[in-house]
N, C-alpha and C positions, 0 to 999 in steps of 0.2 A: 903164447903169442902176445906179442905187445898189444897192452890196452888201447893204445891213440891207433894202433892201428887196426884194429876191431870196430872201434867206433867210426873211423873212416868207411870201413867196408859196410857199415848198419846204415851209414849218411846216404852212400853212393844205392844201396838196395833202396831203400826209402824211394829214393828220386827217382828211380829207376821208374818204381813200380807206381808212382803217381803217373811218371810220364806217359805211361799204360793204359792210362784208365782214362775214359771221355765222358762226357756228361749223357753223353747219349746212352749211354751203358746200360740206364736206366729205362728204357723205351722196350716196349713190349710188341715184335711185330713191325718196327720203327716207327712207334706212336706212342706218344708222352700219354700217361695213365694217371689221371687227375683226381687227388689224392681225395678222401671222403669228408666232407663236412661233418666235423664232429657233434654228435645228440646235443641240445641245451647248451650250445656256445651261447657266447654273449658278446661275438664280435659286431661290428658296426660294418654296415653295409659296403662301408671301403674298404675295411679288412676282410670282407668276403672277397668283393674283388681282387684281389692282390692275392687272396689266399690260394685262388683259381687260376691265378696269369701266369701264361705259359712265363717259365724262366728266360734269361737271356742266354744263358747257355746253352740252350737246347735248342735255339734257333741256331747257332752257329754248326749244329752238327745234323737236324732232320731233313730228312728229303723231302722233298716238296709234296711227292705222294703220301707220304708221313703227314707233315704239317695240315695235310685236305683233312686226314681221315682225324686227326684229332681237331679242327677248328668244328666238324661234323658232332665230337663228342665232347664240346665244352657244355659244361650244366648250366647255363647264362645263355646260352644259342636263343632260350626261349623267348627270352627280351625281344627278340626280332617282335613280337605281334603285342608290346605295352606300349608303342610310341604314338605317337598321332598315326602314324601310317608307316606301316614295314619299310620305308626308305627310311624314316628317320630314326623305327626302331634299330637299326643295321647301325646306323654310322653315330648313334648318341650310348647305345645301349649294349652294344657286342663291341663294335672296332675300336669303338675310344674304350673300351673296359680293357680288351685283350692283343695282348702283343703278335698274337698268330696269327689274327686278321691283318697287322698292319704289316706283318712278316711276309703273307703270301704276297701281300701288293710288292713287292721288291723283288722277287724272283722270275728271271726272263722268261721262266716254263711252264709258267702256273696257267696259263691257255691252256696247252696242249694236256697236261695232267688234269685241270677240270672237264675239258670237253672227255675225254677218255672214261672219268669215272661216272659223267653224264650217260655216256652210252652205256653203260651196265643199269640204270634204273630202269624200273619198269614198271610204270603204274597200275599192270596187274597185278604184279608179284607178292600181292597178299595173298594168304590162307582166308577163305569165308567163314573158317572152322574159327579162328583166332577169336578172341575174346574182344569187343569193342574201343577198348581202351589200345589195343595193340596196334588194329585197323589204325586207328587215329593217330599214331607215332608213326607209324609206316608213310602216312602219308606226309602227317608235319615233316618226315625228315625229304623228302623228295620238295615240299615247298620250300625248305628253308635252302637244303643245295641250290635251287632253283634261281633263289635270289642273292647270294652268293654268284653265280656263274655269273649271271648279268648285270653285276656293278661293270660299268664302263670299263674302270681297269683290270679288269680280270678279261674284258672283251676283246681291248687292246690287240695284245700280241697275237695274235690270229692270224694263219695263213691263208690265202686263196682257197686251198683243198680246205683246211680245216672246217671255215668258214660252212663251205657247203654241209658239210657232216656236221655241222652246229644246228643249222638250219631245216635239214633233214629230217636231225633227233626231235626238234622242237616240233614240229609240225605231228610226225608222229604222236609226240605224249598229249600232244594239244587234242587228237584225238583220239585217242583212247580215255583220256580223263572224261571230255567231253559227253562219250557214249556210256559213261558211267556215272551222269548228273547226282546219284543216290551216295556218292563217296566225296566226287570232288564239284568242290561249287567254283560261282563265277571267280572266290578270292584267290582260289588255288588256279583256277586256268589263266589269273593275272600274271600269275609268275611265270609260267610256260612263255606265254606272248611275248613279256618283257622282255626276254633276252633276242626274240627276235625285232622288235621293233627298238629295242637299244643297237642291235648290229646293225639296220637298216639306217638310222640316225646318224654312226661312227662310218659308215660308208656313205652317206650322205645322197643315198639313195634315193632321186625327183620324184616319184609317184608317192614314197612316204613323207619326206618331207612335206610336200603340198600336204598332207591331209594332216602331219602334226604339225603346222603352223594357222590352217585356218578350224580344227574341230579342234576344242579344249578338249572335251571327254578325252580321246585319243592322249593328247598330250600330257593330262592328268596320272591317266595309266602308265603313259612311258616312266614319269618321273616318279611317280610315288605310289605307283598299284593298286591304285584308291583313285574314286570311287568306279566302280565294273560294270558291265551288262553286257549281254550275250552279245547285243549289238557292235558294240564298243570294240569285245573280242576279236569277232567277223572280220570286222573291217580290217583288222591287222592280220589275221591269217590268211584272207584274200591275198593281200599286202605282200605277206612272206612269203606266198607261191611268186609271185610274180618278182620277188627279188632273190628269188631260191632259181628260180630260169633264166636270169639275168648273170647272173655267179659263174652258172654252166656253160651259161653262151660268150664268156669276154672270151 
């Protein structure tokens, strides 16, 4: 067989077999698997970063339910609680480090796919048998979704129905967490609240309004979940019954 045309046939397989292959290829479950910090690096705190950020190519290929379950499994999520206050650890120390936070913000579906994986948590759902440390992850990861769901723009794209079944869930975990003061305290039921008195704010709801423009406390909690008290709590769960009846009754 002719040489040039052999090497034609190896060109045309090559490209074939690139054409083939996606970056996503790589994803486990369709979730990017974030590769292991090696022992005694001697990288610089921005080459950690960078070493962790999701690729740009694998935004162009994860599904949005993909992109939740790995923004839930970046090893930097914990930043959210180094900043003056979990708003600012979220948006200085996770969203500007990682491209999957600022990827979810661009996805029309990323409402309906959050509220959905919301409805599967359960602040029961530990083991009492589990070791301390375990307890403690179970719940960090349910704070951290938590404040995740309720940035503004993940609140956004919200349907009417949705809406309601947002407001539902949150009242719910508000108390169950509540009746288990010994696991989760005021800083964790900050984050519960927040997404409700963030929807109440984005629908510009009178009865909340009025109270988050003349009670600072209140206002403080919407925007930065700092500083809490049970009282503080209350006054927004009262709040979200009565804007959870409102939902039902337009």
């Amino acid at each position: 067989m002719n040489k040039k045309f052999v090497l034609i046939l190896l060109v045309v397989g090559l490209i074939g077999s690139c054409e083939k292959q996606s970056p996503c290829d790589v994803l486990v479950n369709g979730v990017y698997q974030f590769p292991e910090l090696p022992e005694n690096h001697n990288m610089t705190s921005q080459e950690v970063t960078e070493f962790w950020d999701l690729p740009e190519n694998i935004c162009n290929c994860i599904t949005t339910e993909g992109l939740i379950e790995t923004i839930m499994n970046y090893p930097e999520l914990r930043l959210i609680t180094a900043g003056a206050n979990p708003q600012s650890g979220y948006n200085l120390l996770v969203r500007e480090r990682f491209r999957g936070s600022r990827e979810l913000e661009s996805r029309p579906d990323r409402a309906t796919y959050l509220l959905e994986k919301y409805k599967t948590l359960d602040p029961f759902g530990y083991n009492q048998d589990w070791e301390p440390a375990k307890i403690g992850a179970f719940i960090f990861y349910i704070n951290d979704f938590e404040l995740i769901i309720s940035q503004y723009v993940n609140l956004e794209p919200l349907t009417g129905e949705e809406r309601i079944e947002l407001i539902e869930k949150v009242l719910s975990v508000y108390e169950k967490k509540k009746s288990n003061s010994d696991k989760y305290s005021t800083w964790s039921l900050s984050r519960t609240m927040v997404i409700a008195s963030r929807m109440m704010k984005l629908s510009d709801f009178s009865p909340f309004m009025l109270v988050y423009i003349e009670n600072n406390a209140v206002w403080e909690v919407n925007e930065y979940y700092y500083p809490v008290t049970y009282e503080t709590l209350d006054i927004i769960y009262n709040l979200s019954i009565e804007y959870l009846d409102n939902l039902k009754n337009k």
